[in-house]
C-alpha positions as CSV (number, residue, x, y, z in Angstrom):
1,X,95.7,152.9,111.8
2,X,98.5,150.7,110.6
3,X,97.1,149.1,107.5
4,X,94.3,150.4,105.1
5,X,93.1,149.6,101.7
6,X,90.9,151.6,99.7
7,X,89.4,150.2,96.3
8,X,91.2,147.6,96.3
9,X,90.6,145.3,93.2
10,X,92.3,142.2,91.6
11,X,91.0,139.7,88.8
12,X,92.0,136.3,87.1
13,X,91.9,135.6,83.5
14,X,88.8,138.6,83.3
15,X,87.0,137.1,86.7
16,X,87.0,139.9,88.9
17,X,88.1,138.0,92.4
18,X,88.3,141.4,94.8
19,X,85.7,144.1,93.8
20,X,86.7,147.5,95.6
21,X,87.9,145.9,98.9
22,X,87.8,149.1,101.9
23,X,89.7,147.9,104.8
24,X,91.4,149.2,107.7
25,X,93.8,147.0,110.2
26,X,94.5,148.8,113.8
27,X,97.6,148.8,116.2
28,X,97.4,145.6,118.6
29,X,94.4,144.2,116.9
30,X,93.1,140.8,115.7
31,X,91.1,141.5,112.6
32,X,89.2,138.2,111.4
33,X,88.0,137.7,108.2
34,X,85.5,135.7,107.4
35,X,83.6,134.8,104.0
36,X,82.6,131.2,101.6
37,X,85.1,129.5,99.9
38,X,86.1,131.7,97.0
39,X,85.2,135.0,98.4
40,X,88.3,136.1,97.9
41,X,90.2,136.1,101.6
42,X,93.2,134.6,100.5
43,X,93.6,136.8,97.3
44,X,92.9,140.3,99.7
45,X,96.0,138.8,101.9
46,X,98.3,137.8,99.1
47,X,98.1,141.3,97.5
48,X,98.7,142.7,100.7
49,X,102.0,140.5,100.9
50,X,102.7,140.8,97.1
51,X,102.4,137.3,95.9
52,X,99.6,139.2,93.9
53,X,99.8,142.1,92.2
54,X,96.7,144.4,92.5
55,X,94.9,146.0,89.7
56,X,93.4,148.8,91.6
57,X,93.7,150.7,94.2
58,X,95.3,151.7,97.4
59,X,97.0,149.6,100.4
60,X,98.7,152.2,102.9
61,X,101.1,150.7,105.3
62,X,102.3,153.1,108.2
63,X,100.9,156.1,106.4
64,X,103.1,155.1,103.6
65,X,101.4,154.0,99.9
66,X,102.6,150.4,99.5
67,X,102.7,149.5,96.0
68,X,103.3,146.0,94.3
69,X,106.1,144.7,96.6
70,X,107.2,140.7,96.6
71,X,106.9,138.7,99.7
72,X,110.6,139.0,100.8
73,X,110.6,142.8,100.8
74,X,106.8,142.8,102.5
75,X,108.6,140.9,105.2
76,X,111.2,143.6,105.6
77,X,108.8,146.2,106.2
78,X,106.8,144.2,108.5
79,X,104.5,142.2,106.5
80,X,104.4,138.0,107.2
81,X,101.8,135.7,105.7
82,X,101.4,132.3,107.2
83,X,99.9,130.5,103.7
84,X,97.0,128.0,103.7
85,X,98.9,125.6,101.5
86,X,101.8,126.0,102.7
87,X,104.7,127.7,102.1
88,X,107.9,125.2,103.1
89,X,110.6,123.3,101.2
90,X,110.1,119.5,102.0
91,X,114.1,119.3,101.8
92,X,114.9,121.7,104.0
93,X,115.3,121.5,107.6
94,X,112.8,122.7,110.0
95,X,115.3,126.1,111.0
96,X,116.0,126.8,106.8
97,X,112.3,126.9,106.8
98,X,111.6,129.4,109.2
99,X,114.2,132.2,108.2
100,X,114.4,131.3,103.8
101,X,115.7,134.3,102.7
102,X,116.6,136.3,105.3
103,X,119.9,133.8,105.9
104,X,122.3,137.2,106.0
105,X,120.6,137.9,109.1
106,X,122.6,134.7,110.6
107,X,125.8,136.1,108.4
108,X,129.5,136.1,110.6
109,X,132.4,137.6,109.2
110,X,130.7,136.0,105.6
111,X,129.8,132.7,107.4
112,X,127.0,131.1,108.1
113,X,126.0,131.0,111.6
114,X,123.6,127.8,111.4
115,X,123.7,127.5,115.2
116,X,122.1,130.5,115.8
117,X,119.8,130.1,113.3
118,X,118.9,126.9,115.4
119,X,118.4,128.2,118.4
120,X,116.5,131.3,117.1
121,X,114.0,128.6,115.4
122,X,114.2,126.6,118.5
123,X,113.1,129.9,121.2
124,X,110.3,130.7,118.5
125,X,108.7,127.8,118.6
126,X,109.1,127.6,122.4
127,X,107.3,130.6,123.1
128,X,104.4,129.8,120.9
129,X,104.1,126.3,122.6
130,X,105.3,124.1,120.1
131,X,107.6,121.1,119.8
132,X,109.3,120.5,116.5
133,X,112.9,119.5,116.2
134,X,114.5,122.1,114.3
135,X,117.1,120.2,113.0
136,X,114.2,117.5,111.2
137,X,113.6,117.2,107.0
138,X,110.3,119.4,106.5
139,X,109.6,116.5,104.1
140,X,109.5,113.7,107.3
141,X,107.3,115.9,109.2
142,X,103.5,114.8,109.5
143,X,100.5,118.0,108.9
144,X,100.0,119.2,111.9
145,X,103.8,119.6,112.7
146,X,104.1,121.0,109.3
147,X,101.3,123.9,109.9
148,X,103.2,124.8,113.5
149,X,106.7,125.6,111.4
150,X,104.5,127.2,108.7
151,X,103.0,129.6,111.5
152,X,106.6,130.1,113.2
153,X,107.8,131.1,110.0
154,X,105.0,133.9,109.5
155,X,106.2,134.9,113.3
156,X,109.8,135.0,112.8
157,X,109.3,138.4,110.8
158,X,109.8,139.9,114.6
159,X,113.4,138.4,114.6
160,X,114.0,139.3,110.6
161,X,112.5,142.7,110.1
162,X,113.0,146.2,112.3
163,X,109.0,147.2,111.7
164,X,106.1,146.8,113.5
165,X,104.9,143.2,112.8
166,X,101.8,142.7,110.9
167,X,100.9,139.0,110.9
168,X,98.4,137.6,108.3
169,X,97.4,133.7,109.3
170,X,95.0,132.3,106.2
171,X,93.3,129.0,107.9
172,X,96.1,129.2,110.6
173,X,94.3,125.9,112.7
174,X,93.2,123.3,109.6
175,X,95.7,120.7,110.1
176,X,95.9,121.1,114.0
177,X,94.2,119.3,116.9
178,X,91.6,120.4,119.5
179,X,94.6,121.3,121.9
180,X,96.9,123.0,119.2
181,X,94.7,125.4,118.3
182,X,93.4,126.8,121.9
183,X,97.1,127.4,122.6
184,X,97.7,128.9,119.1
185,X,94.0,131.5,120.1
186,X,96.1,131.7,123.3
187,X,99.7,132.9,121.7
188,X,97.4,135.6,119.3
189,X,96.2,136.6,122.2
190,X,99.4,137.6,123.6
191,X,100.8,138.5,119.7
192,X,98.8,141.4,119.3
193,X,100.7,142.9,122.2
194,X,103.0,143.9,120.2
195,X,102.0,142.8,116.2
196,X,98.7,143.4,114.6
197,X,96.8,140.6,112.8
198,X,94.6,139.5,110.2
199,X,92.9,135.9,111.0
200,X,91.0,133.6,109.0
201,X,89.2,130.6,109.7
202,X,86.2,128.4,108.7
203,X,85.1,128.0,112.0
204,X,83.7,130.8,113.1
205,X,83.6,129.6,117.1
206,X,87.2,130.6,116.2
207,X,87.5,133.9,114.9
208,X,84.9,135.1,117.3
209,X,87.0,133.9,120.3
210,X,90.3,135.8,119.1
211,X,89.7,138.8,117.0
212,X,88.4,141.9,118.1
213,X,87.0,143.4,114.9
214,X,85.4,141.1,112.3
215,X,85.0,141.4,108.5
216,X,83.0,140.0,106.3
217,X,83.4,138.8,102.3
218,X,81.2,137.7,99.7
219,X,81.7,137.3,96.2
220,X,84.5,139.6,96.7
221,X,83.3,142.5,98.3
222,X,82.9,143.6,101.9
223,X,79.8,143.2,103.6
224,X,80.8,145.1,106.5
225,X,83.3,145.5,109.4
226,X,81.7,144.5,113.1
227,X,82.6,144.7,116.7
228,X,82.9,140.9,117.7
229,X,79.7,141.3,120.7
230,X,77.7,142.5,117.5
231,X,77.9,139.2,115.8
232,X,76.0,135.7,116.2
233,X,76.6,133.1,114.2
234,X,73.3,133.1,112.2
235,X,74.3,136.7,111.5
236,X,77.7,135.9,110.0
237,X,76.3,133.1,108.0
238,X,73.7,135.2,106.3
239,X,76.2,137.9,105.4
240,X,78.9,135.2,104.4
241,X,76.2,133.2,102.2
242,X,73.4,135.3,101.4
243,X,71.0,132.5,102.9
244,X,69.3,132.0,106.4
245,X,71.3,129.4,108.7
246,X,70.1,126.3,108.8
247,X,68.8,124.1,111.9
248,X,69.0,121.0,109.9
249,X,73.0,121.6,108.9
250,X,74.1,118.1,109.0
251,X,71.1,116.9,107.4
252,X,70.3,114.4,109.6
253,X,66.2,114.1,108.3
254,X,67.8,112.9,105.2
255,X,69.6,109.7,106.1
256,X,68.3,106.7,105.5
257,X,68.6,103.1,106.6
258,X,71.7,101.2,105.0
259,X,71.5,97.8,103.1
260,X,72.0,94.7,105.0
261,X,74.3,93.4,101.8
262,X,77.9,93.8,102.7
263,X,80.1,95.4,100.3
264,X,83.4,95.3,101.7
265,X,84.9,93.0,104.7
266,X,88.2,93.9,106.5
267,X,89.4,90.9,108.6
268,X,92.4,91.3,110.8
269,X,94.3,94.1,109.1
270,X,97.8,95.2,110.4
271,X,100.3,97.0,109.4
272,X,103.0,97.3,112.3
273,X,103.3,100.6,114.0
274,X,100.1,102.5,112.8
275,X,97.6,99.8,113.1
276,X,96.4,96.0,114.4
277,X,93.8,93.2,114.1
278,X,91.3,95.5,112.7
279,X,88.0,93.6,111.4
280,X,84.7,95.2,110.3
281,X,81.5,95.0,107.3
282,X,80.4,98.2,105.9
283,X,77.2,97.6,104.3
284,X,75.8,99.3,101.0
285,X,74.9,102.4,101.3
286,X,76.2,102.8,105.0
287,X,78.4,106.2,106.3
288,X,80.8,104.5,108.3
289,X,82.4,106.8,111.0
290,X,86.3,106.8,111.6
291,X,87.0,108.1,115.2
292,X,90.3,108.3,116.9
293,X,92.8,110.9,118.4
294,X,96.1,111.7,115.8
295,X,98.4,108.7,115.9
296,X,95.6,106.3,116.6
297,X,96.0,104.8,113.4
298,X,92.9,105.4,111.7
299,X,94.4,107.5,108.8
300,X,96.7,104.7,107.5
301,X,93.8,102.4,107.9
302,X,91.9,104.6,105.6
303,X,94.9,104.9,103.2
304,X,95.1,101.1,103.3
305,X,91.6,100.7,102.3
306,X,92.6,102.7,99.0
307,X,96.1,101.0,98.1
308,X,98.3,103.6,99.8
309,X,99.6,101.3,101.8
310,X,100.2,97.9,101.8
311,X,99.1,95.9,105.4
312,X,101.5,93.3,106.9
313,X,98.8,91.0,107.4
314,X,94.9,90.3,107.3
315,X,92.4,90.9,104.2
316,X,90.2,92.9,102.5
317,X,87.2,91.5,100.5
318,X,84.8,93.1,98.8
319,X,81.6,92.2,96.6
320,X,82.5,93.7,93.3
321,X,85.8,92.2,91.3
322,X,87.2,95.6,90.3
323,X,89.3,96.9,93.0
324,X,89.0,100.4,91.2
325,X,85.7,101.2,92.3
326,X,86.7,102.4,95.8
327,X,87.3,106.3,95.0
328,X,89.6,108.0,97.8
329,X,89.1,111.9,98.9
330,X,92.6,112.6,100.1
331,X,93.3,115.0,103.3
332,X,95.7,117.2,101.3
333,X,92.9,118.0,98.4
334,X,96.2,120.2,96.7
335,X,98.9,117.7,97.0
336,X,97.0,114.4,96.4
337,X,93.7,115.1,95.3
338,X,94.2,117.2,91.9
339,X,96.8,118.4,89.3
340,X,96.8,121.9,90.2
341,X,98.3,122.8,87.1
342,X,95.7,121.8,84.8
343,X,92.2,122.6,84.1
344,X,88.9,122.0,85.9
345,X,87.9,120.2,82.8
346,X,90.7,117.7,82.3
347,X,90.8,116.8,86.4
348,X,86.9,116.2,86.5
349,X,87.5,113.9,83.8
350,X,90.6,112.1,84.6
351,X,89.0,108.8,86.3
352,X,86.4,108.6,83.4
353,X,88.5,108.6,80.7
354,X,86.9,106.2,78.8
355,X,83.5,108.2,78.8
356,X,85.4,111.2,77.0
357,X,87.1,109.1,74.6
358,X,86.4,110.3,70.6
359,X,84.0,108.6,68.8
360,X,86.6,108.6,65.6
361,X,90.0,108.3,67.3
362,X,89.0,106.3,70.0
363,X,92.5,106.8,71.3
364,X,92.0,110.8,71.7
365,X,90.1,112.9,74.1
366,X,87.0,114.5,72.8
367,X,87.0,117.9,73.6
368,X,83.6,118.6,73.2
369,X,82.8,115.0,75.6
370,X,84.9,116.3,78.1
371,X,83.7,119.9,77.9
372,X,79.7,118.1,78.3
373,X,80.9,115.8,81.5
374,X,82.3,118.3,83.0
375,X,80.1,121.3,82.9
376,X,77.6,118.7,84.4
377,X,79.1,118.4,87.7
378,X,79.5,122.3,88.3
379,X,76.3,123.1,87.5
380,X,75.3,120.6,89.8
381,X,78.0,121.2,92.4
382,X,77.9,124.6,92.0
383,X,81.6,125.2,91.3
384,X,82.6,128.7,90.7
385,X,85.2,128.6,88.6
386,X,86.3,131.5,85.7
387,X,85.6,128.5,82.8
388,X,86.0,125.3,82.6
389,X,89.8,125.7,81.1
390,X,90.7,127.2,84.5
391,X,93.8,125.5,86.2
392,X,93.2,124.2,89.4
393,X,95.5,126.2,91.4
394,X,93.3,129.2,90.6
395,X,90.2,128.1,92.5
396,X,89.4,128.3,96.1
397,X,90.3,125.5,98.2
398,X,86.3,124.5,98.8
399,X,85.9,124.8,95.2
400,X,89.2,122.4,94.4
401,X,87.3,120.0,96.4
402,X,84.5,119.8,94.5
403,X,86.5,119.1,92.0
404,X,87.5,116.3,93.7
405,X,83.8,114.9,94.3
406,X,83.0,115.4,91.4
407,X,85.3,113.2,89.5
408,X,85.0,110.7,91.7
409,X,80.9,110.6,91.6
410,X,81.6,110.8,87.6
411,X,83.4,107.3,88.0
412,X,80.3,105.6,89.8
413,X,82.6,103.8,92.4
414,X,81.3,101.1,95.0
415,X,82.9,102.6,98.1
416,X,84.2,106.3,98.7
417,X,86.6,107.1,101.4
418,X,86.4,110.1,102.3
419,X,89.2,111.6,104.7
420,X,88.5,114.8,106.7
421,X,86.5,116.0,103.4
422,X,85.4,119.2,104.9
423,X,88.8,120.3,106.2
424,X,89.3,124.0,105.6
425,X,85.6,124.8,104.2
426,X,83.6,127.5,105.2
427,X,80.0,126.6,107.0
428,X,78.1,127.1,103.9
429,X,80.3,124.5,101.1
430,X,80.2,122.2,104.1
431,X,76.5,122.1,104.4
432,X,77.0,121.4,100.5
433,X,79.3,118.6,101.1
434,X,77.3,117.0,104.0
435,X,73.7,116.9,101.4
436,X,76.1,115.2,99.0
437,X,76.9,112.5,101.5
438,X,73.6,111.7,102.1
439,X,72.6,111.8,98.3
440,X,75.3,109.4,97.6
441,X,74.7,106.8,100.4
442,X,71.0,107.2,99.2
443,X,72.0,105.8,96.2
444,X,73.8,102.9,97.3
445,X,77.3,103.9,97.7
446,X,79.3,103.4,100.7
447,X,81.2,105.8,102.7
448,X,84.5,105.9,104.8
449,X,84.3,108.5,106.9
450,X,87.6,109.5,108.3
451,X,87.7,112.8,109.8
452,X,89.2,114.8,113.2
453,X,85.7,116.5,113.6
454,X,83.5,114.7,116.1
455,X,80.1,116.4,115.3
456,X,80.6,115.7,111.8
457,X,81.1,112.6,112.0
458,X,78.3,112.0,114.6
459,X,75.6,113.3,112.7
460,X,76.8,112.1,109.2
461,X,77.6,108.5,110.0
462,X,75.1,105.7,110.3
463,X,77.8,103.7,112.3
464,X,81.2,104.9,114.3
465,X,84.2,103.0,115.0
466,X,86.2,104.2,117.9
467,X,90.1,103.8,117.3
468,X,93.0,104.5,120.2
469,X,96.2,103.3,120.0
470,X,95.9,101.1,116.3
471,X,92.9,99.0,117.7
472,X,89.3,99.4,117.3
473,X,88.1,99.4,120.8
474,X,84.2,100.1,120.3
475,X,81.7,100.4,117.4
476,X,79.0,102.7,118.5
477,X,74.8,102.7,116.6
478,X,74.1,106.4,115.2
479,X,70.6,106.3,114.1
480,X,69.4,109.6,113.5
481,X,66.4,109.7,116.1
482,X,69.4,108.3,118.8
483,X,73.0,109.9,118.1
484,X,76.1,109.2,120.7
485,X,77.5,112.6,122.3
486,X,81.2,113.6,122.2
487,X,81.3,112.4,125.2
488,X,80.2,108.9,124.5
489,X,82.9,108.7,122.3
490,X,85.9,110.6,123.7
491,X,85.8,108.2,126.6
492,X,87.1,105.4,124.3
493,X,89.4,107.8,122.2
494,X,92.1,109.2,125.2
């Protein structure tokens, strides 16, 4: 046994995240852990690494009692978490990234030996399969690229520390593509030859394929620890959510015929190098699906849609005179969807400002307004959340996009664009965010729906639009008695 925690318990302003945690981590083992949005996986990894300090109980390391360490000195004993949300300096360079902190490794008669700290960086990221030029700004680096020097910075613990690795990977595979992360299952594969790990993800296809041992959360405790082969997925979902799976997942029964009236028209848009010529209506009340490999162009489209960024040429038109009634679900839900550092409250109310203004000083907030609009929305998005003066940060990352939701719903806009909206969320808060897209295109409001997953965007769009290379090169029906397959689709993509 290399790793075991016993009673292991941490809370957040009085909410108790981890409740008694009993967990055990073997030699040459891929441990997945598995559990809803809030369940408290990414809190049972920090302690472990000593972001977090635990309240209770024991971790054992080695046979040794590990008490509240700090990340640095977890990483000297053996100890490397690759973070969800990232870790990296944007302006650093790719190599600074991957060994922060442990730069005296590199140390030559009181230099800095920056070469070898390039070409360590460089043989890391060759043998996990990767590309990225060392030498690059983090900051000019797009997602994906940016998650492949995030997990080659968990690894390089091997090269920085003389104890047995043990690798932690919290939603190692959100920002990568289909190919990136069967050779990243492939490298942990190989890993746990000589490192054990602890592996999370929201899709459970996933964890099942790599780990050997899975573990379950909810609400903070452990449901149980299971041999892969004992494990389906309606199983894991029941334990994760407390609820039987459901056939109807997408909820395809529920969507309805758009509106013929046409909201929005986009007529020849370009913007040179990410996309060209692109024309197309989206209706009231119509899911319109965004399809296209990474580089095809169909995120900047999307970001053009919002006012992100400005096209060289072509128009936009839409039926409604205030531009600000297009809300926009961001991909990076941390970065560019909230202000981490401030409360539930004041973020659900930010767009609606108006609606929360005081009756007597119209040009204060009323607390008690704001306190009213926003308990609302997570009653009725079922937010867990401490209180509603929680900051952001605090919450889970399927929570922080409710959040996100549910200001935007607040504000009443015409269109919503929503860009890989479920990115990162367990099966059950997607099942949640898949009803609320067909509640709000049942009331009238259009959807831009730009995400990476193609049954997602099969079953949830009414209408799909193929890009490759910065064109549109087919628009595909999705009626719900007659959906396209992936393959139908992935011919025009590649």
């Amino acid at each position: 046994m290399i790793l075991k925690t016993r009673g292991l318990t941490k809370s957040f302003s009085g909410n108790i995240v981890l409740k008694g945690i009993d967990f055990e981590l073997e030699r040459n083992e891929v441990h997945g852990l598995v559990g809803e949005n809030g369940a408290g996986k990414s809190t049972f990894m920090k302690v472990l690494v000593g972001i977090y300090n635990k309240d209770s109980g024991e971790i054992i390391v080695n046979g040794e009692k590990w008490n509240n360490a700090n990340p640095k000195l977890s990483k000297e004993k053996g100890l490397s978490m690759a973070l969800q949300e990232g870790s990296l300096l944007p302006n650093l360079r790719v190599y600074e990234n991957i060994f922060l902190g442990f730069e005296d490794k590199f140390s030559r008669f009181g230099f800095l030996d920056k070469k070898q700290m390039e070409k360590k960086a460089e043989n890391l990221l060759n043998e996990i399969g990767f590309k990225v030029p060392v030498n690059t700004f983090v900051r000019d680096l797009d997602s994906m690229s940016r998650q492949i020097v995030e997990i080659a910075k968990c690894i390089s613990v091997k090269i920085v520390s003389n104890s047995y690795p043990i690798l932690l990977f919290d939603e190692p595979t959100t920002a990568l593509d289909k190919h990136s992360i069967q050779l990243l299952i492939e490298n942990l594969t190989h890993l746990k030859k000589e490192a054990s790990i602890i592996f999370t993800s929201h899709h459970l296809s996933e964890v099942l394929e790599v780990s050997d041992r899975v573990t379950i959360f909810r609400d903070g405790e452990s449901k149980g620890t299971f041999v892969k082969g004992e494990l389906s997925l309606e199983k894991i979902f029941k334990l994760m959510t407390g609820r039987s799976y459901s056939k109807e997942y997408y909820k395809r029964h529920k969507q309805k015929p758009y509106s013929e009236r046409v909201v929005m028209q986009v007529i020849g848009l370009t913007k040179e190098g990410a996309y060209k010529n692109v024309s197309f209506d989206l209706h009231e009340g119509e899911v319109l699906g965004l399809a296209g490999l990474i580089g095809s162009g169909k995120e900047q489209l999307g970001q053009s849609i919002v006012g992100l960024i400005k096209p060289d040429n072509g128009r936009i038109t839409c039926s409604f005179n205030n531009a600000t009634k297009v809300g926009f679900i961001p991909p990076d839900r941390f970065k560019e969807g909230l202000i981490p550092m401030q409360s539930v409250r004041f973020n659900i109310s930010l767009p609606s400002l108006k609606k929360v203004k005081s009756t007597i000083l119209p040009f204060l907030i009323s607390g008690k307004k704001e306190t009213e609009l926003a308990s609302k929305w997570v009653e009725a998005l079922r937010i867990k959340t401490p209180s509603l003066k929680t900051f952001c940060r605090y919450l889970s990352g399927g929570n922080q996009q409710k959040v996100i939701i549910a200001k935007w719903l607040e504000y009443s806009p015409k269109i919503l664009v929503m860009m890989r909206p479920t990115e990162g969320l367990d099966v059950g808060v997607k099942e949640d965010v898949y009803d609320l897209i067909r509640e709000i295109a049942q009331k009238g409001i259009s959807v831009l729906l730009i995400s990476d997953d193609l049954p997602e965007l099969i079953e949830m769009s009414h209408t799909l639009l193929i890009m490759r290379d910065g064109e549109v090169v087919k628009k595909l029906d999705a009626p719900k008695d007659n959906k396209p397959t992936e393959n139908d689709i992935i011919k025009y993509m590649v």
